[in-house]
C-alpha positions, -999 to 999 in steps of 0.1 A, spaced: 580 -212 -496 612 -194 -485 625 -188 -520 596 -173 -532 594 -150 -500 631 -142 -511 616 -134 -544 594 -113 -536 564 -130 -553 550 -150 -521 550 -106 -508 529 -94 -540 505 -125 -540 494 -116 -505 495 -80 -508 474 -73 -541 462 -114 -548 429 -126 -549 417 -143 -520 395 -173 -521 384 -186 -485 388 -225 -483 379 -235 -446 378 -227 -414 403 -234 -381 380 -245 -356 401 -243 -324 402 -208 -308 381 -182 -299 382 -164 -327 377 -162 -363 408 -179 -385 403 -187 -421 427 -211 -445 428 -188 -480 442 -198 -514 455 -164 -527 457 -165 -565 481 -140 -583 496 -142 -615 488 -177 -623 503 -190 -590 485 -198 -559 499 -195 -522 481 -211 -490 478 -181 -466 458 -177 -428 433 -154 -428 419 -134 -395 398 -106 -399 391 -83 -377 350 -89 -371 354 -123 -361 374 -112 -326 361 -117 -294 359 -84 -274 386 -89 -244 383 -67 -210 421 -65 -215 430 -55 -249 411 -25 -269 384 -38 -295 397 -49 -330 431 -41 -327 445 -82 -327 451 -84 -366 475 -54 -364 493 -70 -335 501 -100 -358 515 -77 -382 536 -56 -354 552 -92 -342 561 -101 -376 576 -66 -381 597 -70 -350 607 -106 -354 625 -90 -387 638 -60 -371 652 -85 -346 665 -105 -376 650 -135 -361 625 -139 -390 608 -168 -376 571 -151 -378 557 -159 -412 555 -129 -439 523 -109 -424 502 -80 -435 467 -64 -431 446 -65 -462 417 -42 -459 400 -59 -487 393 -100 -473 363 -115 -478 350 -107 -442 363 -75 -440 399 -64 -430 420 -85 -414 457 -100 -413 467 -127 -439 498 -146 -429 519 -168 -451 511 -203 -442 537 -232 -432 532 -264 -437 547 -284 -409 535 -318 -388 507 -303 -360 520 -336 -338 553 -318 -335 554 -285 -310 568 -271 -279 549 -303 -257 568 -330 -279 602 -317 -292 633 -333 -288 655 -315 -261 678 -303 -291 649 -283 -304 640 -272 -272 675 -257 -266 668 -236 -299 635 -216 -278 660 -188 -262 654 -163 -289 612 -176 -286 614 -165 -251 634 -133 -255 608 -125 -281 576 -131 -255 599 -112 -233 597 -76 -253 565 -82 -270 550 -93 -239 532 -121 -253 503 -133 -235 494 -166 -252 524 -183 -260 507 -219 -265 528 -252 -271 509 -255 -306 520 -223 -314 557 -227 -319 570 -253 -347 590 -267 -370 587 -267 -409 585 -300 -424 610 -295 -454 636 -273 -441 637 -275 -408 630 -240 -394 619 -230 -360 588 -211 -367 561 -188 -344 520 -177 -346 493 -167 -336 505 -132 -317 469 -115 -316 476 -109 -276 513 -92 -275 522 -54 -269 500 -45 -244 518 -19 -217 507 -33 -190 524 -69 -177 506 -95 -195 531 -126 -200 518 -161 -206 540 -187 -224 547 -221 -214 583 -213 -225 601 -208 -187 627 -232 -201 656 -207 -197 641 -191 -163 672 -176 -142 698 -182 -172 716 -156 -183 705 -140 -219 732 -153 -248 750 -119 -262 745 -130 -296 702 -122 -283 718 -94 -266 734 -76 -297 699 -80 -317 679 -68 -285 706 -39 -286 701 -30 -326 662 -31 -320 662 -6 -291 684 12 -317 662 11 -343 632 19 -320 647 57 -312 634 88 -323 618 88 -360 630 55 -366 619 34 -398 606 7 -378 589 33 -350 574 46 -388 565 6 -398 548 0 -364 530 29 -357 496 16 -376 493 -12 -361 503 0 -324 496 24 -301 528 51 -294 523 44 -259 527 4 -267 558 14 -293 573 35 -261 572 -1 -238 585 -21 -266 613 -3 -263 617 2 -226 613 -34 -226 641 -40 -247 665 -15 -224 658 -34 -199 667 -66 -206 697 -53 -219 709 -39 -182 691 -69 -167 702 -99 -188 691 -121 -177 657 -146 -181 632 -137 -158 617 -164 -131 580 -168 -136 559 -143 -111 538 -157 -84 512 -131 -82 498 -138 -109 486 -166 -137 519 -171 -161 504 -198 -182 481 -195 -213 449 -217 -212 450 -242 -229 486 -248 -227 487 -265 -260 
């Protein structure tokens, strides 16, 4: 799967391919589709999440989760990180518009609840991530590995950017440690590239709200005066439900 993102061809599949629902994920509140996209003879499993099958939330504004999936994905390459799978919004799926995400194929068993402490240790840059995105359902299930290669993979990140305070993860692993500078110098580039008419302000602004672009990046800033991994708050619930 990696070599044909490389390629370019897993891009053009789920940009322009045909896409032929196959079943439904059952878990979750709302609406996720497995696809088979067909382009030019090939065919690539993709997740499917369109924008009518979300549940209205008091908290974030009415069909707006697909473009958030596309906005982490954006900033997870930005970041160079590139552990969010290849995501777009394609205004022409079968129930309407929605994101379509590359899929990984990896062993469901195998998550943040049951890894090895040696993949655990690899979860800094996962928790940097929730940090500036301000994720608000990191779930155990939605952090993996890939079967065949080995890569440290994230999804489902519907509930991030909001400018409000909104973390939930079950990531506090690194709580009180201090941020690696290798995280540092790639949180340093983004609040770079997030300045003024930037490309990536250009690349995010359909899918966010300027206001939620103009946290991002003060969220960034601060983490780079305040390096340092935040303790979880006690005023408020830090945990997504269900965990897993």
């Amino acid at each position: 799967m990696t070599s044909d993102l490389e390629t370019g061809s897993l891009i053009a599949a789920l940009q322009v391919g045909e896409i032929e629902l196959k079943g439904q994920f059952m878990l979750g509140s709302n609406y996720t589709f497995l696809v088979d996209v067909h382009y030019q003879n090939e065919t690539y499993p993709a997740v499917y999440k369109p924008q009518r099958g979300e549940q209205p939330l008091w908290d974030f504004p009415d069909a707006t989760l697909a473009q958030r999936e596309v906005a982490a994905y954006l900033v997870s390459q930005a970041l160079g990180w590139c552990f969010v799978p290849f995501t777009l919004l394609r205004e022409d799926g079968p129930h309407g518009p929605g994101s379509l995400q590359q899929f990984i194929s990896y062993d469901p068993n195998y998550h943040y609840f049951t890894f090895s402490r040696a993949d655990k240790l690899r979860l800094r840059p996962v928790a940097l991530f929730d940090l500036i995105t301000n994720n608000a359902d990191r779930k155990g299930s939605h952090v993996f590995i890939e079967s065949e290669t080995d890569k440290l993979w994230l999804i489902d990140h519907g509930l991030c950017f909001h400018v409000q305070d909104k973390l939930r993860t079950v990531i506090w692993d690194f709580a009180g440690q201090a941020i690696p500078q290798e995280l540092l110098s790639d949180l340093s580039r983004l609040q770079a590239d997030l300045g003024g008419n930037s490309d990536l302000r250009t690349q995010l602004a359909p899918y966010l709200f300027p206001e939620e672009i103009e946290v991002l990046a003060r969220r960034a800033g601060h983490y780079l005066k305040h390096p340092v991994f935040p303790l979880p708050p006690d005023d408020r619930r830090v945990l997504p439900w269900p965990p897993v």
